[in-house]
N, C-alpha and C positions, 0 to 999 in steps of 0.2 A: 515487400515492405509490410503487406498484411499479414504473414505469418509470423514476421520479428514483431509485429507491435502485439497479436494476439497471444503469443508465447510469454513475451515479457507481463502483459497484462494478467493470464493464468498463474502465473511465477507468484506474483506483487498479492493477488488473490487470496490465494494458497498458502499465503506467511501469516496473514489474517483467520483462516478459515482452520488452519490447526493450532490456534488459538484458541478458539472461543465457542460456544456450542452453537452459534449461528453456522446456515449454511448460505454461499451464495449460488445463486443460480442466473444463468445469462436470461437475459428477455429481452427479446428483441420488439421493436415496434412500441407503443405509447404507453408512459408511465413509469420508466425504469425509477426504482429507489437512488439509483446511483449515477450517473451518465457522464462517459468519460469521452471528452471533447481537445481536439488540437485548435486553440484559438490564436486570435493576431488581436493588437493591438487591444484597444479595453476590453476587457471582458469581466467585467463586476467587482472587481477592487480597484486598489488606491495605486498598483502598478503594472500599468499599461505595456504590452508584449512589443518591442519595437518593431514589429512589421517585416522583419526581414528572413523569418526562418530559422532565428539562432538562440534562441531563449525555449525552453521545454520546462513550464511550470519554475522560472523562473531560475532553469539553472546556469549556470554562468560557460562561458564560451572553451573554458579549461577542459574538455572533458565533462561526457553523460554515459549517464549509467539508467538506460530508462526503467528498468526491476528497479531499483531504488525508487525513482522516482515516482513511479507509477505508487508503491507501495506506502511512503509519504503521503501522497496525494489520498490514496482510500483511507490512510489515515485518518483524515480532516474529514474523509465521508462520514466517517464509523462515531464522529463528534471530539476526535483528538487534538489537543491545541500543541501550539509549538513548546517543545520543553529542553533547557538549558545540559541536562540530564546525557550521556552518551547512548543516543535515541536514535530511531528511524526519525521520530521528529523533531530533532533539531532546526531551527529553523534556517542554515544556510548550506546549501548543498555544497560540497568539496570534492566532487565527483568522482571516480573510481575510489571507494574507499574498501570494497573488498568484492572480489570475481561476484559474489553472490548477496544481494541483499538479505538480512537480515534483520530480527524482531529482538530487541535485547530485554534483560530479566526486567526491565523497569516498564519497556513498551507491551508486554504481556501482562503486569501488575495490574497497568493502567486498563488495557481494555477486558481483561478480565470482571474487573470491579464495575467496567458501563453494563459487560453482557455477558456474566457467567462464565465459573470456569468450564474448561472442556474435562468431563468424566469419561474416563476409558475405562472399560469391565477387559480385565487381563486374565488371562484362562494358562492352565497348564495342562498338563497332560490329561488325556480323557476327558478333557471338559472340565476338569474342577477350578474353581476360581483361586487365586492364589492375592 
C-alpha cells in the first residue's frame, strides 16, 4: 500500500512540478511546506470524514482515482481555490474521469501566474539554441 500511495503521490507532484519553475523536494521529519495526511472524522473544516475508511479528501464512495485526488489536493497546497472551469479543481470529484490525472490549459494559466512560468532553453543540433 506504501508504494501505491508513494507513486500516486510522485504522479500528482509531477503534474505541478512541469508546470511551474518551482521544484518539489520530499523532506522528511519537522517542517514540511506541505504535509500530506490520511485523516478520520474532523480534521479542520466544516466537513467532517465519517470514520469509517470510505471518504479519501472527500471523494464519494463511486469510485477513486487517488493521482487525481492527491493532485487536487496539492492544488489547494500551491494556494488554488476550487473553480467551476473544466479543472483538476473543480470542486466535486466524479471519480475515474481519465486512466491519468491531468492539469488542463486553465489549471496551468492559473498556477503559472501564482509562480512563474516554466522556461525551457531547447537546443538543436550541436548545441545551438533553436
Amino acid at each position: 500500500l506504501k508504494s501505491y500511495v508513494d507513486e500516486a503521490l510522485q504522479a500528482a507532484v509531477k503534474l505541478w512540478d512541469d508546470a511551474i519553475e518551482a521544484k518539489f523536494v520530499e523532506r522528511k521529519g519537522k517542517g514540511p511546506d506541505i504535509q500530506i495526511s490520511f485523516s478520520t472524522f474532523y480534521h479542520g473544516d466544516e466537513f467532517p470524514f465519517d470514520g469509517m475508511g470510505n471518504e479519501i479528501a472527500h471523494a464519494g464512495p463511486n469510485g477513486r482515482n487517488l493521482k487525481w485526488v492527491l493532485a487536487h489536493e496539492i492544488g489547494h497546497s500551491l494556494g488554488l481555490p476550487h473553480t467551476l472551469e473544466q479543472s483538476i479543481m473543480m470542486p466535486y470529484y466524479g471519480g475515474y474521469e481519465a486512466a491519468e490525472p491531468h492539469l488542463s490549459a486553465y489549471d496551468i494559466d492559473v498556477i503559472q501566474k501564482l509562480y512563474g512560468k516554466l522556461h525551457l532553453l531547447v537546443t538543436g543540433c550541436f548545441g545551438q539554441e533553436v
